[in-house]
DOFITOR-261202 format. One record per residue (C-alpha): residue number from 1; residue in one letter; z negated, y, x negated. Coordinates in pm, 1 decimal. Layout:
BEGIN
num_residuo_zz_yy_xx
NUM_A_Z_Y_X
...
END
This chain:
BEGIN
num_residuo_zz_yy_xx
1_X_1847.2_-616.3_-5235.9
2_X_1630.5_-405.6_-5012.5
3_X_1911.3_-405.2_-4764.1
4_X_1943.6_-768.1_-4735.2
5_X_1612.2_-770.8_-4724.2
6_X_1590.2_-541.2_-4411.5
7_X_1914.1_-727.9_-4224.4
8_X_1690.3_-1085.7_-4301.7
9_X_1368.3_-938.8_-4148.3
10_X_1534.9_-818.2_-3867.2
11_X_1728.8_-1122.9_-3811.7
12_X_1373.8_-1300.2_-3791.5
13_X_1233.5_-1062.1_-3579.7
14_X_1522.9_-1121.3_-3320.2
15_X_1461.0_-1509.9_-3412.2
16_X_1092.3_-1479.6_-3283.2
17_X_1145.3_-1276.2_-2992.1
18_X_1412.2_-1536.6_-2866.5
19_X_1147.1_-1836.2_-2962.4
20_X_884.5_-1668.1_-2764.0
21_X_1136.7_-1600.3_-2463.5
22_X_1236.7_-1965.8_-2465.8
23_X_895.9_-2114.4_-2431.6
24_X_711.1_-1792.9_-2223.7
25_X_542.4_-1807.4_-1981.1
26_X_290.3_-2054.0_-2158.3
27_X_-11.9_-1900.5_-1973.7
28_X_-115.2_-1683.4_-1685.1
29_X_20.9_-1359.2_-1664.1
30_X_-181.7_-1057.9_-1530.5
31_X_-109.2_-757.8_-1322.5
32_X_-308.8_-507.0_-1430.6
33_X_-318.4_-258.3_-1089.0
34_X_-425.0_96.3_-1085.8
35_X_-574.6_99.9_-780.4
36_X_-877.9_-95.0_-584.5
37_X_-734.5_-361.2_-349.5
38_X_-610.8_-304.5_-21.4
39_X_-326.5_-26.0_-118.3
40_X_1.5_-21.8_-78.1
41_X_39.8_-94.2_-481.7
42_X_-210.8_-390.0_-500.2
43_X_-20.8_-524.2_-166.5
44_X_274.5_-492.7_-349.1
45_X_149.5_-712.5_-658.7
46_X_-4.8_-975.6_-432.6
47_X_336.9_-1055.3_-265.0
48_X_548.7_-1039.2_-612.0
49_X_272.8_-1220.4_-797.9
50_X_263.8_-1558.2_-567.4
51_X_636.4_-1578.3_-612.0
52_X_666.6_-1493.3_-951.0
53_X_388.0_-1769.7_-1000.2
54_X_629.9_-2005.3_-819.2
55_X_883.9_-1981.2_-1012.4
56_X_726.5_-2037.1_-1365.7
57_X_475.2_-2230.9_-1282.7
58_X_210.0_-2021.3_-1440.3
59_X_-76.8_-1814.1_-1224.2
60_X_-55.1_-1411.4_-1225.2
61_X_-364.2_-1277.3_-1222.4
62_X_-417.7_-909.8_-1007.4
63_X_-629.5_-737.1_-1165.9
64_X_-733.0_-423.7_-1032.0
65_X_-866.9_-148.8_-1302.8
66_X_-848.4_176.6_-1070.2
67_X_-998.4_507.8_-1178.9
68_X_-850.0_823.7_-1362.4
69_X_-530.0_845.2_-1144.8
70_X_-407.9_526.3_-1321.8
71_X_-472.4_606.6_-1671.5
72_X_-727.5_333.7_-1708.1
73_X_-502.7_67.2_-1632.1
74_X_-204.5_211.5_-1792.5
75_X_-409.3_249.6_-2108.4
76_X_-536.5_-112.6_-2117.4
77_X_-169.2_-204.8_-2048.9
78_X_-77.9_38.2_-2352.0
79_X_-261.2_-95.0_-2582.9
80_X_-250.6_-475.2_-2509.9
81_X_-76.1_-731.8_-2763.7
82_X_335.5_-731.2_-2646.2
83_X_419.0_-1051.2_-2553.8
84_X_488.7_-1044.8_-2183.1
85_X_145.6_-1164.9_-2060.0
86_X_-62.9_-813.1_-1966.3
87_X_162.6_-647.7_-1731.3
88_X_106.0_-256.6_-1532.4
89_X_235.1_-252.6_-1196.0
90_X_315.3_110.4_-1257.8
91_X_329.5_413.7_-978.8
92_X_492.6_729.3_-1015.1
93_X_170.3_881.8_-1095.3
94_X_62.0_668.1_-1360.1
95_X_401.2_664.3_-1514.1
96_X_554.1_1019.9_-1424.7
97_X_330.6_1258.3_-1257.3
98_X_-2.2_1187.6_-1497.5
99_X_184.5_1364.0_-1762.9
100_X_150.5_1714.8_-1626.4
101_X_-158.5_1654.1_-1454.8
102_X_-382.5_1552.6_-1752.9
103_X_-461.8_1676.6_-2024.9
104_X_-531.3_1383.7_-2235.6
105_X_-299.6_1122.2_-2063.9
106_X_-425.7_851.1_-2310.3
107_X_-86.1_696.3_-2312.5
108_X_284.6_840.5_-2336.7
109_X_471.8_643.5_-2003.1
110_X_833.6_660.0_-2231.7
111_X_668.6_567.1_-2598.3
112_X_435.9_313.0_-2480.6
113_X_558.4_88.6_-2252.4
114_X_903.4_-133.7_-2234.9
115_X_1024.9_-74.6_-1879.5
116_X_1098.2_-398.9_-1677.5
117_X_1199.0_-330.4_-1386.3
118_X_1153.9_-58.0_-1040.1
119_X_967.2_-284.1_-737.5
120_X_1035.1_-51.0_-497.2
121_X_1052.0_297.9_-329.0
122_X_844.1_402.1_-3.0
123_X_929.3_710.7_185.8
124_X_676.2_987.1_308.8
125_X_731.4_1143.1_674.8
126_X_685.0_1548.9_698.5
127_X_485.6_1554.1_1037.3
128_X_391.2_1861.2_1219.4
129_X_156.9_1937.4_1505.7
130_X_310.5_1885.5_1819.7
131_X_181.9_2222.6_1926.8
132_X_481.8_2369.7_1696.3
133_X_713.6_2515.3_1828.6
134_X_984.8_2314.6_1579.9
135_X_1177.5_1996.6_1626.5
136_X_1376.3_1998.0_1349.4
137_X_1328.1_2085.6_947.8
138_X_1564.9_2391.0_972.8
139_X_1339.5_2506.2_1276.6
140_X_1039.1_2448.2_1064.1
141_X_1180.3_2626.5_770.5
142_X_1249.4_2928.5_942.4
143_X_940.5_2982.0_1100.6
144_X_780.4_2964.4_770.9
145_X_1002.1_3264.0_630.4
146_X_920.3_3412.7_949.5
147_X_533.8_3395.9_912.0
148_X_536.7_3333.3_527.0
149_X_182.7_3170.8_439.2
150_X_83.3_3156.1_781.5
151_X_202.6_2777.7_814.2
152_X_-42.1_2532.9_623.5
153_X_-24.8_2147.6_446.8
154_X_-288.6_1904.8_377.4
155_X_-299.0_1623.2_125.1
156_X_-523.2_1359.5_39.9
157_X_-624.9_1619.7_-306.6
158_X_-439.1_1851.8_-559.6
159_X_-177.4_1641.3_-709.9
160_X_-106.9_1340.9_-471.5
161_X_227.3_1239.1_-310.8
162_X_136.1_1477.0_-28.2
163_X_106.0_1726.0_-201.9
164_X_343.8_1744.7_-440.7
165_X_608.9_1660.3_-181.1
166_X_503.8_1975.5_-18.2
167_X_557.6_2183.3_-316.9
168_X_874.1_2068.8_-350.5
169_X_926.8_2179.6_6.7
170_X_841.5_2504.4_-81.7
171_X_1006.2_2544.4_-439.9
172_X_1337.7_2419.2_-267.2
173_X_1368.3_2616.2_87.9
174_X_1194.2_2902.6_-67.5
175_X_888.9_2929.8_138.0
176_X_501.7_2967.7_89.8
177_X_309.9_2727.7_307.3
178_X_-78.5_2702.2_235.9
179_X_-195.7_2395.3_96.0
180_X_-532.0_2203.3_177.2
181_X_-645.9_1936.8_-2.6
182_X_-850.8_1726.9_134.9
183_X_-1076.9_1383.7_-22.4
184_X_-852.8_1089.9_116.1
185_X_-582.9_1027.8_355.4
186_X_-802.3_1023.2_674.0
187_X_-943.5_1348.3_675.6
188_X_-595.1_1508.7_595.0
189_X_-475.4_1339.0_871.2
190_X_-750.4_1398.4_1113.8
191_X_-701.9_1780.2_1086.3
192_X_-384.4_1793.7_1149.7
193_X_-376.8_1594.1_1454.8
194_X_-643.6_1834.7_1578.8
195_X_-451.2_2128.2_1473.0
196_X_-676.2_2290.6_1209.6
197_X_-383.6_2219.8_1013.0
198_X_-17.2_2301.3_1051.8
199_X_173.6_1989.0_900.1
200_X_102.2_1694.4_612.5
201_X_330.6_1435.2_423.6
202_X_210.8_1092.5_469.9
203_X_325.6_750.1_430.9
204_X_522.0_578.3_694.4
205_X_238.7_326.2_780.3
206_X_-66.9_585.7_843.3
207_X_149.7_825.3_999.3
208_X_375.2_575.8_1252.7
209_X_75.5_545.3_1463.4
210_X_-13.2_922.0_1533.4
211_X_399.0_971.7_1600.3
212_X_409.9_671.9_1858.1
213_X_72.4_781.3_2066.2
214_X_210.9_1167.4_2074.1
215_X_-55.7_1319.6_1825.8
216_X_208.9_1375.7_1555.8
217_X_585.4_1472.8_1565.6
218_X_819.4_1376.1_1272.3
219_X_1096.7_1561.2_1146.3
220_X_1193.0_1410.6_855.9
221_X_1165.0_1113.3_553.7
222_X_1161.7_1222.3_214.2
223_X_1351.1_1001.1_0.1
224_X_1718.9_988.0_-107.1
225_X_1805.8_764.1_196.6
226_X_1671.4_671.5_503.6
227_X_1421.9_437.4_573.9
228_X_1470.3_114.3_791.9
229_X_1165.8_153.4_934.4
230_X_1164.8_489.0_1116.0
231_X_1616.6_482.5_1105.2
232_X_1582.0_789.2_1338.6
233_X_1449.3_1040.3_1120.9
234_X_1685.3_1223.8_861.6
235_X_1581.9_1267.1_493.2
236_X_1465.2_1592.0_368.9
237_X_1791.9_1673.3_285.3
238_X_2028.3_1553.2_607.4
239_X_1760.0_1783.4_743.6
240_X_1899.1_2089.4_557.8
241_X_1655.4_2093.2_229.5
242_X_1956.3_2060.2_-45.6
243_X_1859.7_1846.8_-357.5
244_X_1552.4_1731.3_-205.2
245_X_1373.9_1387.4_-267.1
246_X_973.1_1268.9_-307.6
247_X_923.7_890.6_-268.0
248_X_623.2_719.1_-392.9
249_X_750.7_388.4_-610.6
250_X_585.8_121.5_-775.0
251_X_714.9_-29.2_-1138.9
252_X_654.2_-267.7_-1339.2
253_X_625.9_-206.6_-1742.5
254_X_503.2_-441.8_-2016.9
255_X_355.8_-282.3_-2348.1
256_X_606.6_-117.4_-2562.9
257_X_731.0_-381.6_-2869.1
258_X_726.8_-676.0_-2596.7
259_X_1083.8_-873.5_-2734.6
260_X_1372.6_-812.4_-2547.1
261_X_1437.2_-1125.5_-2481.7
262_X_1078.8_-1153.3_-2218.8
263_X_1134.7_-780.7_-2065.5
264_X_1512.4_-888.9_-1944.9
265_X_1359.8_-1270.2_-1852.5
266_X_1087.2_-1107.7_-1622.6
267_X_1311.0_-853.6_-1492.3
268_X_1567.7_-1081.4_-1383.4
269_X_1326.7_-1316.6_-1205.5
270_X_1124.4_-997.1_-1043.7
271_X_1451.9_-855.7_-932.5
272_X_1612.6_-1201.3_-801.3
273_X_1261.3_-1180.9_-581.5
274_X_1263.7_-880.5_-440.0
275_X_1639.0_-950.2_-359.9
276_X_1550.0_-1230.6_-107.9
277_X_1491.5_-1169.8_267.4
278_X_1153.0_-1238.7_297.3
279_X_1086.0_-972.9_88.3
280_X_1284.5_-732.4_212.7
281_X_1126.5_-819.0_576.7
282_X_771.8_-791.6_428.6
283_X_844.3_-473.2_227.1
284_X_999.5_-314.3_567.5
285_X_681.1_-336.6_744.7
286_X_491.4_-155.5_468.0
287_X_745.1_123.3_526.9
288_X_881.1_16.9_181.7
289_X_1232.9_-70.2_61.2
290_X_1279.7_-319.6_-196.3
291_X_1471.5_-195.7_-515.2
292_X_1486.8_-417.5_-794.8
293_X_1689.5_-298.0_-1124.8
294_X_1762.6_-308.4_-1491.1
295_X_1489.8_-235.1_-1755.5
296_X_1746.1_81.6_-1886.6
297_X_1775.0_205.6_-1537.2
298_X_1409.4_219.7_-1476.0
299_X_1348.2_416.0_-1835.4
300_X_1577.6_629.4_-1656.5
301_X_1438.7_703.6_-1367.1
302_X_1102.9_740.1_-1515.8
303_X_1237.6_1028.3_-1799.0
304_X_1351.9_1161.9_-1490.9
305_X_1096.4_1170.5_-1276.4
306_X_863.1_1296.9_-1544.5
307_X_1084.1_1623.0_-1594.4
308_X_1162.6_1690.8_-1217.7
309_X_726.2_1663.9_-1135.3
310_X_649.9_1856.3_-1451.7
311_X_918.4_2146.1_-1330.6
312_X_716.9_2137.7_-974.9
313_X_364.9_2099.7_-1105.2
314_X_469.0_2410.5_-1330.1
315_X_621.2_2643.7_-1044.2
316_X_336.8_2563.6_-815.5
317_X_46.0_2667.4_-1082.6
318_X_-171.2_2324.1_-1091.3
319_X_-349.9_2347.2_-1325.3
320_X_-391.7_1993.6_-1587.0
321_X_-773.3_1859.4_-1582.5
END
């Protein structure tokens, strides 16, 4: 008796979810964004969004909730009802990184949300002061064995993209580089075009610039492929850096017990967006590339990139706040 019971409630459960999948969207949808607006994630949101709206014929709502690395928007996004209308346009630090860096990450990224799908991946550039004498990675790399914690990094602060991609620079070629963190992107630019600093990782957009005038020289992408928007530069690992890879990306995820049936409706319709040209032309000239997958493949690659960062975080000493 309690069996049947069991198979009967399930069998409603599924009922319901495909009910709600039929008739959703019946209202706006909102993109809750971890940042303020302006950045490369809220950019990304504001193109998807429009389109998404489109197609359903239901406004999506960016809102931005920035503050705590992301854990303020990923916990609203945690603990909203599940049923496809409070979305997290997730980034790897709010979904992967946050885990080793906090101490009281007020969410778990794999028990709390349902994955929908990967947006899209956007490459970092390793540039050096043109006053190196280097041109390549493998030039780089052995002047820093040469002169081991001579050569310094800056970052926009402890724990960014920056620098984590340059820990991973130094847990993989086996080298000690200095790190300086800086408050923001500018500043850890503007030193290292002046030459107080020996090298930084930056995005593709606030780095082009500095390359084009002269100020900057880049050696290398970091992602698992190149990037269509600087094709000349190698990855990390063309470059001679075996095994490595540090994009930024930017995910969407819906609360965890959102039916099935919506997480594989708005994946589908996300992905068959970011498949189009337009995107992929718009996406380019934020120095991103368009991915667009399953909602298993994204659990994936988040489990993933939550073990590879905490490995990195642990090897380089950062301490969780």
């Amino acid at each position: 008796m309690r069996i049947t019971l069991s198979i009967l409630a399930a069998a409603l459960a599924a009922a319901t979810g495909t009910v709600m999948a039929q008739v959703y969207p019946v209202k706006p949808i909102r993109f809750i964004v971890p940042s303020t607006p302006g950045g490369s994630v809220d950019t990304l949101a504001r193109t998807v969004g429009p389109r998404l709206a489109d197609k359903w014929g239901q406004q999506v709502i960016v809102d931005n909730r920035s503050g705590a690395g992301g854990a303020i928007a990923g916990e609203l996004v945690a603990k909203s009802p599940p049923d496809g209308y409070t979305l997290l346009v997730g980034t790897v630090a709010s979904l992967a990184t946050n885990v080793s860096l906090q101490k009281k990450l007020p969410y778990d990224p794999m028990k709390d949300f349902a994955p929908v799908t990967l947006i899209a991946t956007q490459n970092l550039m390793l540039l050096v002061h043109p006053s190196l004498p280097v041109k390549s990675v493998k030039e780089l790399t052995a002047l820093a064995k040469k002169k081991p914690g001579s050569l310094s990094f800056s970052s926009a602060g402890n724990g960014t993209g920056g620098h984590l991609s340059g820990e991973l620079y130094k847990m993989l070629a086996g080298i000690d580089l200095l790190h300086v963190p800086y408050k923001g992107v500018a500043p850890a630019m503007i030193d290292v075009v002046s030459g107080q600093v020996t090298m930084t990782f930056a995005s593709i957009l606030s780095g082009s610039q500095q390359v084009k005038t002269g100020r900057l020289r880049a050696l290398a992408v970091t992602g698992a492929r190149r990037s269509p928007a600087v094709a000349e530069l190698p990855t990390m690992m063309e470059a001679g850096v075996a095994g490595y890879e540090s994009a930024t990306w930017y995910g969407i995820v819906a609360p965890a017990g959102t039916p099935a049936d919506i997480v594989n409706r708005l994946s589908s319709e996300i992905v068959a967006i970011l498949k189009g040209p337009e995107m992929n032309d718009r996406l380019s000239k934020e120095g991103a590339d368009p991915v667009g997958n399953t909602p298993a493949e994204f659990a994936r690659h988040i489990q993933s990139e939550i073990e590879k960062w905490r490995r990195v975080i642990r090897a380089a000493g950062i301490q969780p706040s």
